[in-house]
N, C-alpha and C positions, 0 to 999 in steps of 0.2 A: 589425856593420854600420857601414859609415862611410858621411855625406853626401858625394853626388858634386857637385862644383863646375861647372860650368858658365858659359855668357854669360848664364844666366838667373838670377837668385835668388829664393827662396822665403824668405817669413817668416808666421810666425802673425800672421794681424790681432790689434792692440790692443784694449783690455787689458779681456778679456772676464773678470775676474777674479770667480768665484763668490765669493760670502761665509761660507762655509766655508774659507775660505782662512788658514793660520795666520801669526804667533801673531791671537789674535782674542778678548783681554780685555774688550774694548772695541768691536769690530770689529762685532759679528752688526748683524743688523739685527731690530730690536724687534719682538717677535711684536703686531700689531694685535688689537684687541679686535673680537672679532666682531658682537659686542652693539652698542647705542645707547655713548653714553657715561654713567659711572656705574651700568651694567647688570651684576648677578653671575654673575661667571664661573661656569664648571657645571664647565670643561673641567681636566684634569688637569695640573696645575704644569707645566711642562715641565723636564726634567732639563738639568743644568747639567754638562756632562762637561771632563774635566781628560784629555787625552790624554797617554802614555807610549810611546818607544819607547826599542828599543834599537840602538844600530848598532855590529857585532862586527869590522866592516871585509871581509867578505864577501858580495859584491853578485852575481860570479857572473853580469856580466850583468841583472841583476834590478836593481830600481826603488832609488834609494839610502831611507837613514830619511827623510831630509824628506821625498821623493816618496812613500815609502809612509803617511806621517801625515798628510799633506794629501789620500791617497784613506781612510785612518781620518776624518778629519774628515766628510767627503763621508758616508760609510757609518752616522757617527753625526746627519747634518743628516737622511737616510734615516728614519731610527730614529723617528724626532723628537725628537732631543733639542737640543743648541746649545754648541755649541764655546765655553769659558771661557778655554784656556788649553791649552800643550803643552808637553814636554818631552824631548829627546832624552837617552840616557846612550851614551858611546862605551864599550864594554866589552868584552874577548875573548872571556867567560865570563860564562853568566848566570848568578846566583845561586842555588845553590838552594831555597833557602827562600824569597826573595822576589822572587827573577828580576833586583831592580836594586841589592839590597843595602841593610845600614840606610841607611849613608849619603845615600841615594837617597831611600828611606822618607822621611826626616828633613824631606827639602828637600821635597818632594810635601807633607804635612803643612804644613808654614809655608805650601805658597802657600795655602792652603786660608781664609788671613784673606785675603789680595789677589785670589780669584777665587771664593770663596763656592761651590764646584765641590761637585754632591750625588753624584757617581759618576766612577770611573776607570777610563777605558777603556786596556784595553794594547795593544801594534798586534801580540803574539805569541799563542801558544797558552801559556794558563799550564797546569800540573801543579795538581789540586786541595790540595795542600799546600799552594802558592806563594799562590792564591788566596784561600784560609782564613788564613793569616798575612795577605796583604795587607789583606783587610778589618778585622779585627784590630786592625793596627796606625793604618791611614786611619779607622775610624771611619765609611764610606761602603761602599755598596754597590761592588763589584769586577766589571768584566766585561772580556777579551779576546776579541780579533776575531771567533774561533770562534762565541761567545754572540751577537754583534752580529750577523754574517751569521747565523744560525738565528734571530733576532727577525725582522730584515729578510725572509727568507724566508719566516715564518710572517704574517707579517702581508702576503705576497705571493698568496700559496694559493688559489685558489679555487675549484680544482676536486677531486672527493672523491682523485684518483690524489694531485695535488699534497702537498694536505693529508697524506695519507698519507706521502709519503715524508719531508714535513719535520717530522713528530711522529716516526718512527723515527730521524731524527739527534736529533733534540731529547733524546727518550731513553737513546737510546747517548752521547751528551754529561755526561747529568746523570749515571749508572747507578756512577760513579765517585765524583762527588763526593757522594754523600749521604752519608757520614762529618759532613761539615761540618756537614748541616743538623744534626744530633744530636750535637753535639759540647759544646752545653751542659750537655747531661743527663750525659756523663761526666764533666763538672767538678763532679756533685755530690758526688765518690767513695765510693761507696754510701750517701747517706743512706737512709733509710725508704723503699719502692716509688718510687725514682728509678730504681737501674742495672737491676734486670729489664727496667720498659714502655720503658728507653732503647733498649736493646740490639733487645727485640721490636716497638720499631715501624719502628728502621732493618730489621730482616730481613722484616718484615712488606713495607715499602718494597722494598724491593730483591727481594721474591719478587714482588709488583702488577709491576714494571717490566719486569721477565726477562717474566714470562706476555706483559705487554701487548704487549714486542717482538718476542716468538714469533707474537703476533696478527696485528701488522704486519708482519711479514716474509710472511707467507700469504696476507695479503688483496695484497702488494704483489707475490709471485708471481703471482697471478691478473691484475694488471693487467698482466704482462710477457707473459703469453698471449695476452692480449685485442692487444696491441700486437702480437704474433707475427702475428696473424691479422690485422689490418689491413693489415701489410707485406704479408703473402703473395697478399692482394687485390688491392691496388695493383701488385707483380711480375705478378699473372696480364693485367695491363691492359698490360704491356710500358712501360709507361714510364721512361724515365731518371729518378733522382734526384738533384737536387743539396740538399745542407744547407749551410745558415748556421753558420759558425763563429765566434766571436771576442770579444773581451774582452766585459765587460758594457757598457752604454751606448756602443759603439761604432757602432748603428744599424742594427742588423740588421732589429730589425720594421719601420721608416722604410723599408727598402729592402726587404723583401718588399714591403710595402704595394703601392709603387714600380711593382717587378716585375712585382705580377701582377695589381693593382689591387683584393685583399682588403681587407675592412675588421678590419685586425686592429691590436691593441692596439700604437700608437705613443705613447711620451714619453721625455720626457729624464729617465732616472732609471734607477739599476741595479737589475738585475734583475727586470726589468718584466714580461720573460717567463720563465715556470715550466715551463709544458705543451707539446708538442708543438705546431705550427700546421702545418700541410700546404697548399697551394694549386696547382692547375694552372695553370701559364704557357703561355700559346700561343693564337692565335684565327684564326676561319676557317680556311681550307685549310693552313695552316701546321701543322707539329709541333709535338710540345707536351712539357715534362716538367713534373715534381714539384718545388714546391722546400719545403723545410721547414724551419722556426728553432725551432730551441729553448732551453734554459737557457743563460749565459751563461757566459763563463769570470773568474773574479778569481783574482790571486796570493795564498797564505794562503787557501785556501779551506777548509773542516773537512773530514776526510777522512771524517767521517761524512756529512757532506752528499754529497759523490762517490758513496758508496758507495749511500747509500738512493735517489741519483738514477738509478743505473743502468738502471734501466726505461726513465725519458726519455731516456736520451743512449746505448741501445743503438738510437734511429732513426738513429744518424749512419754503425751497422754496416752498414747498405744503399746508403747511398749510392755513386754512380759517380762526385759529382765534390763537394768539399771546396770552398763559397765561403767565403773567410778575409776578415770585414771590419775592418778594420782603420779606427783614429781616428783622421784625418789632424791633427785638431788638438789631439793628449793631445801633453804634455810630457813622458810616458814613453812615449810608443810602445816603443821598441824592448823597453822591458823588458814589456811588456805582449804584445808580438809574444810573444817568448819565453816567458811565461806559457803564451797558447794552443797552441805548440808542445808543452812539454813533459806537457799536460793530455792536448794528443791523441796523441802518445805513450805516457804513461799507459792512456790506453782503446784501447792498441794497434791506432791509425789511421794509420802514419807511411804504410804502403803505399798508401792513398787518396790517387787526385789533387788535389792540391791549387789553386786561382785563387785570388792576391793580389787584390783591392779597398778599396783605399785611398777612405775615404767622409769625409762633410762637409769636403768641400773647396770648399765655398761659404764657410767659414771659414778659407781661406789668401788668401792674396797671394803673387802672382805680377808680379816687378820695380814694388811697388809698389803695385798694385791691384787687388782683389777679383777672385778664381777666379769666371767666369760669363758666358765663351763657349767656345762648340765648339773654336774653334782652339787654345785653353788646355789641353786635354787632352792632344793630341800635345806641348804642349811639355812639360808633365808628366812623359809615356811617356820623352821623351828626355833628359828632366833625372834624372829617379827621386830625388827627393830624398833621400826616405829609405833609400834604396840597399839596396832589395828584389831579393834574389835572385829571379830566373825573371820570369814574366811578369805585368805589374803594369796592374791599369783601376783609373780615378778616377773618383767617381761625387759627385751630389750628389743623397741620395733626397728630399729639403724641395725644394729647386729643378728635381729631376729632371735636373738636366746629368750626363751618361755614362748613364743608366739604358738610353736604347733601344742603346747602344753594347754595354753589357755584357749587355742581354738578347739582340742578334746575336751576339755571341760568346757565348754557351750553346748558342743552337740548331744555333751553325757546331759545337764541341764535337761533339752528337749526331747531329745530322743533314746536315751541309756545309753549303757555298755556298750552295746554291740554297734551301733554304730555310730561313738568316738571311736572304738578298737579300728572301723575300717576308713575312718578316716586316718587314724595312724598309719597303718599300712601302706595307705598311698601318700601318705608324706614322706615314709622312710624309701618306699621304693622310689620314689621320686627323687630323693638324694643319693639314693646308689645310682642311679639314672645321669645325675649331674657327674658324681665321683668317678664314672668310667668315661 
């Protein structure tokens, strides 16, 4: 994708720089005391994370190492934890045994007196060998991105389906690395009733896990029925389906919200939404469809999380029409774009039509000053900044500018002209309505 040039120029408003933002030895901002002053803490330390990547020189398109350590940062401010410190290694080859090599080890370790770091987060999927040596060696708890998004996930859960699916990654995650937890017991090399109960409480372990994934995989068939039977409900009602696709925080529930005037869970934060949300768009004599959001997409996602979510993200097998929202103001978009593409790909949806929607662009400048009138949009469509193939609406769901634009162009999609034209109408008398 290249930026197209134009008499117009677009730049991200200044300098909305989160504090997650690396490097950030120094940088965070002080967790306040919730208490009086002098009043004791109850609440749990907060972990002090030392970020690692690696960059092999193959991007592919995709996000470079600093852009993907500054959305690890992000995903460990999520966690609750707080960014000490970061580290890139340029490598061809990761190591095997510790992914970045002693040498690497060596320097991680020293900073550990200049950033006091209680855990290292890696921005890859490590092997549990790699991960068992690296604690090992760090002296500190060890976790990769995988582990991070399944915290983040589980601490997202709230409904029993949810819950479900992110204790079956959670499991099939661990189910591998339990060697490690019992790896002390075979450094006693056979003293007195050490290597039997070693040996029989890792198998013991590992037969509890198999059963309990057997469990969850039935109870989570059962929920892919129950969903079978809701689609099939909602088909007999004949309406059209559009779903929400695209990165995480890119603002999808903001713009359902928007859309269809639900009260459903909006914030700035990834992965906010887990569960399916459904809502009818359309009022009075006008046409109506379905629109529905659900889980979100990230690069490096666990392939056991894809896999246990399948129940939720087979609602997007019915849809008729694919809205892609897109974060007008990420500094990777395009690698982000390409994320979502190859996800829905992946879930074999490339044949779904697809609608660009480029959203929070109440967060752009346009030659100079803030996106936030109507005639802003057309110059938009005609600039295409970020040189979106096919056809592109810009929306702002927090200010509402493009929302009634891009909900007329849904119902022109299903149902024509005539009536987006009377959905218009009751939008605008709707605002003369509010304006007197």
């Amino acid at each position: 994708m290249s930026n197209h040039q134009g008499a117009l120029s677009i730049a991200r408003t200044p300098d909305k720089t989160p504090d997650w933002v690396l490097p950030a030895p120094n940088g965070d901002v002080p967790v306040r005391d919730p208490g009086r002053r002098g009043a004791h803490r109850t609440a749990p330390q907060q972990e002090r994370a030392y970020l690692v990547g690696v960059d092999q020189g193959t991007h592919d398109g995709g996000m470079t190492a600093e852009e993907s350590l500054l959305e690890l940062g992000q995903l460990v401010r999520t966690a609750g934890g707080r960014v000490v410190g970061s580290s890139a290694q340029h490598r061809r080859h990761v190591d095997p045994a510790t992914y970045v090599g002693s040498g690497k080890v060596e320097e991680i370790v020293a900073e550990r007196k200049e950033s006091d770091y209680s855990l290292v987060v890696f921005d890859d999927a490590l092997s549990p060998t790699q991960q068992f040596n690296l604690e090992k060696a760090l002296g500190v708890k060890v976790l990769d991105r995988s582990a991070l998004i399944l915290d983040i996930f589980a601490s997202r859960a709230r409904t029993r389906e949810a819950s479900l699916q992110v204790e079956l990654a959670q499991h099939e995650y661990l189910m591998p690395r339990l060697r490690g937890q019992w790896e002390h017991l075979d450094r006693l090399d056979g003293a007195i009733g050490s290597r039997g109960p070693g040996e029989t409480q890792l198998e013991t372990d590992r037969r509890l896990i198999g059963a309990r994934i057997v469990r969850l995989k039935k109870q989570i068939k059962q929920v892919q029925q129950q969903r079978a039977l809701q689609r099939n409900r909602r088909q007999r009602q004949g309406l059209p389906v559009v779903a929400l696709v695209g990165y995480t925080n890119a603002g999808k529930s903001s713009l359902m919200r928007a859309l269809s005037g639900a009260d459903v869970l909006a914030v700035d934060a990834v992965f906010a939404t887990l569960d399916p949300v459904t809502r009818r768009v359309g009022s009075g004599e006008a046409e109506a469809f379905l629109l529905t959001d659900t889980v979100g997409f990230m690069q490096k996602l666990p392939t056991q999380l894809l896999s246990a979510f399948r129940a939720t993200l087979e609602e997007l097998q019915t849809a008729d029409l694919l809205l892609h929202v897109i974060d007008g103001t990420s500094h990777a978009v395009e690698a982000q774009q390409r994320t979502v593409e190859a996800t829905l790909a992946e879930l074999g949806l490339t044949d779904t039509p697809t609608l660009s929607v480029v959203n929070k662009i109440d967060g752009l400048e346009l030659d100079g000053r803030t996106v936030e009138r109507e005639e802003d949009l057309a110059a938009l469509v005609a600039l295409n900044p970020l040189g979106i193939d096919g056809e592109v609406l810009y929306t702002s769901a927090t200010t509402g500018l493009g929302v009634d634009a891009l909900r007329r162009r849904l119902l022109y999609e299903f149902f024509g002209a005539t009536s987006a034209a009377a959905m218009g109408a009751s939008a605008m008398a709707a605002e003369e309505a509010r304006g007197a």
